[in-house]
N, C-alpha and C positions, 0 to 999 in steps of 0.2 A: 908833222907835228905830233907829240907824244902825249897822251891825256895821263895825269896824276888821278889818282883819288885817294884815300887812305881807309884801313879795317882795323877792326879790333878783332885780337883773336878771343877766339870762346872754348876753352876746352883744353885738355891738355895733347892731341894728337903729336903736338910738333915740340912738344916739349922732349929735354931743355931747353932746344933753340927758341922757340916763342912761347910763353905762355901765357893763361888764361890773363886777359888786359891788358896785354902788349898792345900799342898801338902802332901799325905797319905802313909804311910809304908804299905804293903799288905803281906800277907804272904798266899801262893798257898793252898788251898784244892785240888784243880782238880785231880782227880786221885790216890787220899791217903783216909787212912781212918782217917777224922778227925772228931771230933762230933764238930756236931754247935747245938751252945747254945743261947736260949732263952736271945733278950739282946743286944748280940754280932753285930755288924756291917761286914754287908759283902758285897763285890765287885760281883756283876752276871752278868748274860749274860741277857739282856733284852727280856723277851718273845717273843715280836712284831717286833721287828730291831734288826736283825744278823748282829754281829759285832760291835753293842751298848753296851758298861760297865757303869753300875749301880750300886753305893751303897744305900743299903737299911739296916734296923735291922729288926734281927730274930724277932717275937712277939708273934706266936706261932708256934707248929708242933704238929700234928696229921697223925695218921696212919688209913689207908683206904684200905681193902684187902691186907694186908701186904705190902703197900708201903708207906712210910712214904712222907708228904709233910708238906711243908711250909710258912706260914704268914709271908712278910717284909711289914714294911711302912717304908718313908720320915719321917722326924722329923716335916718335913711344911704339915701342913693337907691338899696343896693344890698340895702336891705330886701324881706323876703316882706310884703308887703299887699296892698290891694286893689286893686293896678296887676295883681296874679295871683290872687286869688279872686274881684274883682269886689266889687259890693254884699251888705251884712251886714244881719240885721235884729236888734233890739231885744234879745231874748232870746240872744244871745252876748255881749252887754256883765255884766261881774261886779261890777268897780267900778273908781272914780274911782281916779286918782292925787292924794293931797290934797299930799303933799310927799316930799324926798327927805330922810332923818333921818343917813343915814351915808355917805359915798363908799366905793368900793371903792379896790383898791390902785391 
């Protein structure tokens, strides 16, 4: 079974594509086996600040000792992602972005 919840975005990291009060449909990975796809928008857990949600897009994933990680950026190149944390693994991904249901102002 797939858990929903919904965000609002705060900030412009992922702008154009979402901006500050957009309100985003999510849909959970955590815990499941889902593949994340190159592309795809997702909601994490911020490396640096526990208890921070971020969305970022996939852009790539490579495997290293048999662990697979992952490349997100912001859609604003003056976004915090992994041009400044680097490679991410699996278990910081929460869920998918499925769609945006409300714009903000």
């Amino acid at each position: 079974m797939f858990g929903f919840s919904t965000v609002s975005v705060s900030g412009s990291s992922m702008s154009p594509a979402y901006n500050q009060g957009d309100w985003l449909l999510v849909r959970s990975v955590s815990g499941q086996r889902h593949t994340l796809k190159v592309g795809e928008v997702y909601l994490i857990q911020d490396p640096n600040r526990e208890g921070v949600k971020l969305i970022k897009r996939l852009t790539q994933s490579r495997t290293e000792q048999g662990v697979t990680r992952y490349w997100l950026e912001g859609e604003n190149k003056e976004s915090t992602d992994s041009r400044s944390w680097g490679w991410l693994t699996r278990d910081q991904f929460l869920g998918k972005v499925v769609l945006k249901y409300r714009k903000g102002n």
